[in-house]
C-alpha positions in Angstrom: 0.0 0.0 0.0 1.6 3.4 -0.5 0.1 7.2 0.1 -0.8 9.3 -3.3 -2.0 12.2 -3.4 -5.8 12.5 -5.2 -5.8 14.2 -8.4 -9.3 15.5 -7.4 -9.1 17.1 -4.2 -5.2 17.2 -3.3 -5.7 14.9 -0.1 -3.4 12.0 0.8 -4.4 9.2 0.8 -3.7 4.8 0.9 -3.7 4.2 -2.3 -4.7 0.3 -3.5 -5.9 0.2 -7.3 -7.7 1.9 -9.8 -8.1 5.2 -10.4 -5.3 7.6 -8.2 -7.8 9.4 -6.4 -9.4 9.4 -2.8 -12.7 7.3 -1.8 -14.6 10.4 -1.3 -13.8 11.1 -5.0 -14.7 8.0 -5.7 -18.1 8.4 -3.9 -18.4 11.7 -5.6 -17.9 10.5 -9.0 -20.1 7.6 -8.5 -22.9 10.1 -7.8 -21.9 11.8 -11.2 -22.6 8.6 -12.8 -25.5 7.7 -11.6 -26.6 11.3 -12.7 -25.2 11.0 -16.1 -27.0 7.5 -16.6 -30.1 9.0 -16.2 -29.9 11.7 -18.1 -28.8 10.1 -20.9 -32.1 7.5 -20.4 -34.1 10.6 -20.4 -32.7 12.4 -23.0 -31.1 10.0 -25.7 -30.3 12.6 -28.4 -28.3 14.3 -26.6 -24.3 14.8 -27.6 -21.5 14.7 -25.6 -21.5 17.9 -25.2 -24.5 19.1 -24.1 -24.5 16.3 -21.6 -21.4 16.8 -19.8 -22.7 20.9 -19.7 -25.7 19.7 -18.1 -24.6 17.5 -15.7 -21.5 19.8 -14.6 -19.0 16.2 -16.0 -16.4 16.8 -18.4 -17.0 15.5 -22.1 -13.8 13.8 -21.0 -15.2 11.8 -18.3 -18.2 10.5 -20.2 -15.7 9.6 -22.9 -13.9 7.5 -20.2 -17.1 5.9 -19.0 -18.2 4.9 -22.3 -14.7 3.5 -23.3 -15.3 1.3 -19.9 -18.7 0.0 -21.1 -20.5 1.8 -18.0 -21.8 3.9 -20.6 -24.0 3.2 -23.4 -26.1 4.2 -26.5 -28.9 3.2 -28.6 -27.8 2.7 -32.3 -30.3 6.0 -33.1 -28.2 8.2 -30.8 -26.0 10.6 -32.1 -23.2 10.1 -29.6 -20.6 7.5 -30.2 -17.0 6.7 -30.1 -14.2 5.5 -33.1 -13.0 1.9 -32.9 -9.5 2.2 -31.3 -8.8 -0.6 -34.3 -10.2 0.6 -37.7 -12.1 3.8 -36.4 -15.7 2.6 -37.1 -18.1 4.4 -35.4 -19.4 2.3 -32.2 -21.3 3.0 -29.1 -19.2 1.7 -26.1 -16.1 0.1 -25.8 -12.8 0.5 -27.1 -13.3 -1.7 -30.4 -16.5 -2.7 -32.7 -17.8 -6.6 -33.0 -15.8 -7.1 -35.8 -12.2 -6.4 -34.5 -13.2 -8.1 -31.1 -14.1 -11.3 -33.1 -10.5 -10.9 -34.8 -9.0 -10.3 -32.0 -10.8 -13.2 -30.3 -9.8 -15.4 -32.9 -6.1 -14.6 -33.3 -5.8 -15.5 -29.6 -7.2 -18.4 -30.1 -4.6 -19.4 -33.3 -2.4 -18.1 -30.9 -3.0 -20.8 -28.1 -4.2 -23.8 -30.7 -0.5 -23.1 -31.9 1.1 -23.1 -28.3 -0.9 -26.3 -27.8 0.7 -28.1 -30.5 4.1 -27.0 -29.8 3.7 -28.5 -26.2 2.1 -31.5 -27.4 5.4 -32.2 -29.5 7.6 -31.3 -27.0 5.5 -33.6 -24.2 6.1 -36.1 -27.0 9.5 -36.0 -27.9 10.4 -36.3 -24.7 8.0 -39.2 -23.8 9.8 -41.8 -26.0 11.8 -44.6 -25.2 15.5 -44.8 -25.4 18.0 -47.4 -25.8 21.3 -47.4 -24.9 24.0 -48.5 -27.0 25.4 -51.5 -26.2 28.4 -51.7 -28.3 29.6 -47.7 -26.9 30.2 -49.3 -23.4 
């Protein structure tokens, strides 16, 4: 455990994981959220923008909560994010369906490849051996 100090208020304080700010802050931004997610259920055609203004959050924050997938939009909202991957418009996350499922499945060839490699090694050492008689 070691002391920070929070980016939010200034206070020390133990600092564990996460974000680098106090518990209070947390609380306080938690609040905010809460807020936010309701606004945005009342008011889905609202941007960015015009819903950090509202809600006193900055358009940075909502960004953040979005690219977390505590935020999210219906596909007839104007608010949305780029794909980190091929920049494709998408409405939480960090990357659209299609570069997940590549992703996904590259990490799978990935580990069907690893699998094999152990499975030869596990093999090649799994044989029997003779020694040679005539070298003695």
């Amino acid at each position: 455990m070691e002391v920070r100090t929070c980016k939010e208020c200034k206070k020390l304080f133990n600092y564990l994981t996460g974000a680098p700010i106090c518990q209070a802050c947390k609380d306080k931004l938690e609040v905010k959220f809460q807020q936010v997610k309701e606004y945005v259920r009342e008011n889905p055609k609202e941007g960015i923008n015009e819903v950090a203004e509202a809600n006193d959050v900055s358009a940075n924050q909502i960004r953040r909560w979005i690219r977390e997938e505590r935020l999210s939009f219906s596909d007839d909202s104007d608010i949305g994010l780029d794909c980190e991957s091929c920049g494709k418009m998408i409405k939480s996350g960090r990357l659209c369906q299609a570069c997940k499922d590549k992703l996904l499945g590259n990490v799978e060839d990935m580990y069907k490849g690893e699998e094999s490699i152990v499975a030869r090694k596990h093999r090649e050492a799994a044989r029997m051996r003779f020694i040679d008689q005539e070298a003695k």
